[in-house]
N, C-alpha and C positions, 0 to 999 in steps of 0.2 A: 504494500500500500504506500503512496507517495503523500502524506495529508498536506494540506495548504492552510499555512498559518498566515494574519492577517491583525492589524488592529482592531478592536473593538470602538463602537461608539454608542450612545446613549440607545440606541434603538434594540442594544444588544444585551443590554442587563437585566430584565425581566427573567432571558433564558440560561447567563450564565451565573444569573441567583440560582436557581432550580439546577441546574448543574453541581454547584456549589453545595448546596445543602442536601443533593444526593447524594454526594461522592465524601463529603465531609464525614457524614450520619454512618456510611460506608463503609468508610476506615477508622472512625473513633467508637464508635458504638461501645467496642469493647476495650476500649482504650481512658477512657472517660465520662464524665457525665454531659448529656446532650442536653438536657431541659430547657437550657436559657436560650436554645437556636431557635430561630424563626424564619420564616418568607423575607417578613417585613424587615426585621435588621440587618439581613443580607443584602437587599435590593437597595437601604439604606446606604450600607458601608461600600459597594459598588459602586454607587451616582458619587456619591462623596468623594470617594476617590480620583474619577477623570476630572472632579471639578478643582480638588486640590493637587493638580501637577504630575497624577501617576499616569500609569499604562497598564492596559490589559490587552492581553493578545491571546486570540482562538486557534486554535488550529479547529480544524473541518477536516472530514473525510466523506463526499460523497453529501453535502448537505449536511452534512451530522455536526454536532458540536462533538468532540472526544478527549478535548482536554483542552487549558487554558491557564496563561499567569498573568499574577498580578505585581506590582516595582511602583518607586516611585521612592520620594525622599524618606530618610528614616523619620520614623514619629516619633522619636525621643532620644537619647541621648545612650540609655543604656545597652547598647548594641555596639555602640563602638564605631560604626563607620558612615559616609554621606549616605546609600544607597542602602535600600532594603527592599527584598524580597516578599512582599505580601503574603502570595500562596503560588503554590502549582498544584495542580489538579489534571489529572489522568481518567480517564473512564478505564475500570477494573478490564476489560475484554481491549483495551488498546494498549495496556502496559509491556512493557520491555519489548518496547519497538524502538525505540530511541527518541519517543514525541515528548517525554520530558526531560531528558538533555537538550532536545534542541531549542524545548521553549526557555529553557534558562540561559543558552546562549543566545535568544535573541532580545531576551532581557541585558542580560550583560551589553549587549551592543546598544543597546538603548541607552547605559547608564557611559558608557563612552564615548557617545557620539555629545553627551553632555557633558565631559569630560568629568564626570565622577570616578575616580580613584577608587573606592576600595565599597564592598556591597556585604549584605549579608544577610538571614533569616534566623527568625526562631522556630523551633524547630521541639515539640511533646519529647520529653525524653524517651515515653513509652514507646513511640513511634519509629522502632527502631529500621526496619523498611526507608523510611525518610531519612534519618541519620546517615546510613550508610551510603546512600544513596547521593547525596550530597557532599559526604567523604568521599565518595568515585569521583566526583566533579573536582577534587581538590580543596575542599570548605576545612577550615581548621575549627576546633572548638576552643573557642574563649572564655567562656563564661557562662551563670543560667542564671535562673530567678524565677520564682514561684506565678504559676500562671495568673491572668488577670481574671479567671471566671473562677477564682476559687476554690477548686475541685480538689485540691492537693496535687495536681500537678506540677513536675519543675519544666521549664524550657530551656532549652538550650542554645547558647548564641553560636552560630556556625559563621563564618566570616571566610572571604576573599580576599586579600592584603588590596589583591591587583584583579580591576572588575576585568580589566583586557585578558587574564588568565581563564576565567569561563567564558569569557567571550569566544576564545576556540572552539568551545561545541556550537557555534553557529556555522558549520560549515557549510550550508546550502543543501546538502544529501535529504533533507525531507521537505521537501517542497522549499517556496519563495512566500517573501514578506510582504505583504502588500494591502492598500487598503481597496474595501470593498464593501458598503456601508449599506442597508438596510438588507439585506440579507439575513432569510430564514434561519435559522440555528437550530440543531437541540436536538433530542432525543422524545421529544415530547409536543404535538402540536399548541403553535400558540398562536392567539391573534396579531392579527398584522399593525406594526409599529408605527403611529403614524408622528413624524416630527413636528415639533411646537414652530407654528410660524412668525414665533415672538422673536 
């Protein structure tokens, strides 16, 4: 399969909220407690996001959303570096195809073509699928801190000194980056987006 990854834009977060909180619920079910996830705060923290300066990119396969990240400035201090990695998200039936290295490399390309120096994510200790996973990418661990939903979870800071160092897994081998805006998504039919002519 070749997927085509692309920028997201507002007409595109209704379905990669739903994305999100399938694939979230997914992989933490047993990992965590879920109670406090919603539709609503999802769809929230996604518009929030492209309007404060980050990036969300989809890849597609065939129409289909199958995975997607999210970047943008760190939101706080205790992570150590300018850039931080939101989330990446995989659909379980597209995994270790190489669609989640290459979206973290076209994240990294992102944070240096803004010339951000050094990137990083946190990262469920429990989750250890995730950890290792971003130790393949070269992530060092620097630090943790007790999650913010209270659950007795610890995070973990995973850090890039150098964002141009994951930027090498953009090598072009799974499709091209490009924008392509009101296009369907998902795994799930939805009404059609229609943009604010405000």
């Amino acid at each position: 399969m070749t997927p085509t990854f692309r920028h997201a834009d507002s007409c595109d977060m209704a379905n990669v909220s739903r994305f999100y909180e399938h694939v979230w619920q997914e992989t933490y079910l047993s990992l965590m407690d879920v109670r406090e996830l919603s539709s609503w705060r999802a769809r929230r923290d996604w518009r929030t996001l492209l309007a404060d300066e980050g990036t969300v990119v989809v890849a597609e396969h065939d129409g289909q959303l199958v995975g997607f990240g999210a970047c943008g400035p760190a939101r706080d201090g205790e992570l150590g570096t300018f850039g931080e990695i939101y989330a990446v998200h995989v659909a379980r039936q597209f995994r270790s195809r190489g669609i989640g290295s290459a979206l973290m490399g076209r994240m990294a390309r992102e944070f240096a073509e803004r010339d951000v120096a050094d990137v990083g994510l946190w990262v469920f200790h429990r989750n250890v699928t995730a950890v290792v996973f971003a130790r393949s990418l070269g992530a060092v661990v620097t630090g943790s801190r007790d999650d913010e939903q209270g659950a007795g979870n610890t995070e973990l800071a995973l850090i890039w000194p150098k964002a141009s160092d994951l930027a090498l897994f953009d090598d072009g081998q799974h499709g091209s980056l490009h924008h392509s805006p009101g296009r369907s998504l998902g795994m799930m039919p939805l009404a059609p987006c229609i943009p604010s002519s405000k």
